[in-house]
N, C-alpha and C positions, 0 to 999 in steps of 0.2 A: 475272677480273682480280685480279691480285694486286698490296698496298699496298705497298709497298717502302720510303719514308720517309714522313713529314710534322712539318712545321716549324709553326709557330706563332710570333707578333710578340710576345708575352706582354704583349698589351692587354685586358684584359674589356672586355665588353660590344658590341653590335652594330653601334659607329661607329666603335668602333678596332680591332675582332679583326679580323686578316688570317690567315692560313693558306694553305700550301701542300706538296701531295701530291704522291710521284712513285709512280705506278702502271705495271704492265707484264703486255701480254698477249699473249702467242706471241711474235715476233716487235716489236710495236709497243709505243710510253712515250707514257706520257701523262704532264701536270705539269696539273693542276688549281691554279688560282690564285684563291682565298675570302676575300670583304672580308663579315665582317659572323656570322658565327659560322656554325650549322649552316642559319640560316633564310634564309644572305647570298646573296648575287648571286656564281656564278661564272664564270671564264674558261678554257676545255681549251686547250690545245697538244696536238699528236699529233708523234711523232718516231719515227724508223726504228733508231736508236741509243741506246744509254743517255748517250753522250756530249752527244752533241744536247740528251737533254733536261737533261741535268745541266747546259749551258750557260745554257738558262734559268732554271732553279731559283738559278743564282749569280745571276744579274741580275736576279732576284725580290726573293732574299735580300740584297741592297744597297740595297734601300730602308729607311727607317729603321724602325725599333725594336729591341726587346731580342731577337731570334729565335734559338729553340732547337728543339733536335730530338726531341720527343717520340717516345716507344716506340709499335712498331708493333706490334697485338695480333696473334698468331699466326692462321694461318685458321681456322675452325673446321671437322670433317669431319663 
């Protein structure tokens, strides 16, 4: 599975950091949606298009905070 973005709400700590990933494998997208940093509670979506999931990641991303798009570390081989 390969990372493709991830966003961040640019809140510390583990009652205000939210996060979210758009990942993609073969064919299928996932958008992982993370309240609470790396130890937090999350939520997958699975889509069959990158549009689809890029639909959710907008209506992720319109809830409130300051949300930017953090670099995605290359893979390692």
């Amino acid at each position: 599975m390969e990372q493709r973005k991830h966003w961040w709400n640019g809140k510390w700590g583990r009652a205000a950091r939210k996060d979210v990933y758009l990942r993609v494998s073969g064919d299928q997208w996932y958008v992982e949606q993370r309240a609470g940093g790396t130890d937090g509670v999350s939520h997958f979506f699975e889509y069959e298009s990158e549009e689809a999931a890029l639909d959710t990641v907008r209506a992720l991303l319109a809830a409130p905070g300051d949300w930017r798009e953090l670099s995605v570390r290359p893979p390692t081989r």
